[in-house]
C-alpha positions as CSV (number, residue, x, y, z in Angstrom):
1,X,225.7,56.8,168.6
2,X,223.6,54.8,166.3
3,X,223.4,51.6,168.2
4,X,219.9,49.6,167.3
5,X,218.8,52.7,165.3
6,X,217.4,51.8,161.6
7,X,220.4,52.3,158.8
8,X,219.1,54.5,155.8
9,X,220.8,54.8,152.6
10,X,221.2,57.9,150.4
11,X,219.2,57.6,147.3
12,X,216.9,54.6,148.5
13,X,212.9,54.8,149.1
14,X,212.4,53.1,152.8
15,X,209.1,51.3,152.6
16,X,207.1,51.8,155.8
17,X,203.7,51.2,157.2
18,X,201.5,52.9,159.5
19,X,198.7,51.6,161.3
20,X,196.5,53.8,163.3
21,X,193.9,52.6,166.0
22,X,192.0,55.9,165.9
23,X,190.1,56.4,169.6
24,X,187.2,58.9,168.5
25,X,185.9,60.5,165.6
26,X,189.3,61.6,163.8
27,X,187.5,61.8,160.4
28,X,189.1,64.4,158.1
29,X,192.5,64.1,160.4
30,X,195.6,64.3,159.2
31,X,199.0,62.3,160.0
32,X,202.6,63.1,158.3
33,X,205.0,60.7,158.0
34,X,208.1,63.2,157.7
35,X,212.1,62.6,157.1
36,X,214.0,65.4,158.0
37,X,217.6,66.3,159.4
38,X,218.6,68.6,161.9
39,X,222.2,70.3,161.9
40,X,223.6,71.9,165.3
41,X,226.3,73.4,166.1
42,X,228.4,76.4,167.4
43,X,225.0,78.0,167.7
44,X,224.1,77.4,164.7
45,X,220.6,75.4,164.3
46,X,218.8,74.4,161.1
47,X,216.1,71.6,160.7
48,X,215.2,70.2,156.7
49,X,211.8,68.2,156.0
50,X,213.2,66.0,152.9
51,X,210.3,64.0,152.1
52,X,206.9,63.6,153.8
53,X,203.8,62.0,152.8
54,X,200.2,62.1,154.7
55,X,197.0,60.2,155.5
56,X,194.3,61.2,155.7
57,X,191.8,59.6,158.2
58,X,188.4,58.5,156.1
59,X,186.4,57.1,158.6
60,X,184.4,58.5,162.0
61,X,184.4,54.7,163.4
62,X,187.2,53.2,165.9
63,X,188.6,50.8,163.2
64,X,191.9,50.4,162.5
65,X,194.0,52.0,159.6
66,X,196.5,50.5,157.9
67,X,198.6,52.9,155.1
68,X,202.1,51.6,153.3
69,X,204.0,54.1,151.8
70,X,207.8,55.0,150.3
71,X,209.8,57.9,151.2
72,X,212.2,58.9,148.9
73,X,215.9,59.8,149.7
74,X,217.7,61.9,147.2
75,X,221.6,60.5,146.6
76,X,222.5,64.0,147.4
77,X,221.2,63.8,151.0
78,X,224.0,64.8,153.6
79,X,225.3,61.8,156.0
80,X,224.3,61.0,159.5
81,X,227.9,63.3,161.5
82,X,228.4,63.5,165.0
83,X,231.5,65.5,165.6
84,X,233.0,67.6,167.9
85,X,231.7,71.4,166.3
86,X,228.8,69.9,163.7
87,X,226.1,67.3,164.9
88,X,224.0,65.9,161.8
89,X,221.0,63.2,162.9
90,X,218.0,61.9,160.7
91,X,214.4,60.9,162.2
92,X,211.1,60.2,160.9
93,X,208.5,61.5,162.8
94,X,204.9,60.4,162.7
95,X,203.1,63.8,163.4
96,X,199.2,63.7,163.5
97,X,198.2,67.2,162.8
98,X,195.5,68.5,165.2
99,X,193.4,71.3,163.9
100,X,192.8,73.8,167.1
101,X,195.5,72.0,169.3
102,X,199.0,70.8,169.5
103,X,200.0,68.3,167.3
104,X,200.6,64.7,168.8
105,X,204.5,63.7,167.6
106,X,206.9,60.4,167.7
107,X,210.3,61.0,166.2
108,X,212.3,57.9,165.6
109,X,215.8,58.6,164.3
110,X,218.1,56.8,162.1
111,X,220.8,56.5,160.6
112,X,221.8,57.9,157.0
113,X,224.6,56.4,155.4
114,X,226.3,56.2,151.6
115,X,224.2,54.4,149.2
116,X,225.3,51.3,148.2
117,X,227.4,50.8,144.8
């Protein structure tokens, strides 16, 4: 696992940038940008949102939207594990939140790694 996935360190921000090409009046939207890990296991499940940050859609027109942002990574933050009784994985997921509908969603995991010394 982790081939051509993006490499995260613990304790970083990660820059990113989001651009939007809104089709329709999405005024007063929202979209999440959200980093979260899941842990599986033995039947165990558990999913934890570490950082997220939103925009909020300004505009009724068609024109493009263009928002940069950091998400912050606590040193503390457990390590991408894929073993044989515990399965740890990252993503960041784009979410645009819908209001009287079902969210729209691309999840793009990563890697987490040590921070560098």
């Amino acid at each position: 696992t982790g081939e051509n996935m993006p490499v995260f360190h613990a304790g970083q921000q990660v820059p990113y940038v989001l651009r939007l090409a809104p089709q329709g009046n999405f005024k007063g939207h929202r979209v999440w940008v959200e980093l979260a890990y899941q842990v599986t296991g033995q039947g165990d499940h558990e999913a934890l949102t570490v950082t997220r940050r939103h925009v909020l859609i300004e505009q009724k027109s068609a024109a493009a939207v263009e928002e940069r942002g950091l998400l912050d990574i606590p040193p503390t933050a457990p390590l991408t594990y894929d073993g044989a009784h515990l399965r740890l994985h990252w993503a960041v997921t784009v979410r645009h939140e819908q209001p009287w509908g079902q969210d729209q969603r691309q999840v793009f995991e990563v890697l987490m790694v040590p921070m560098d010394v």
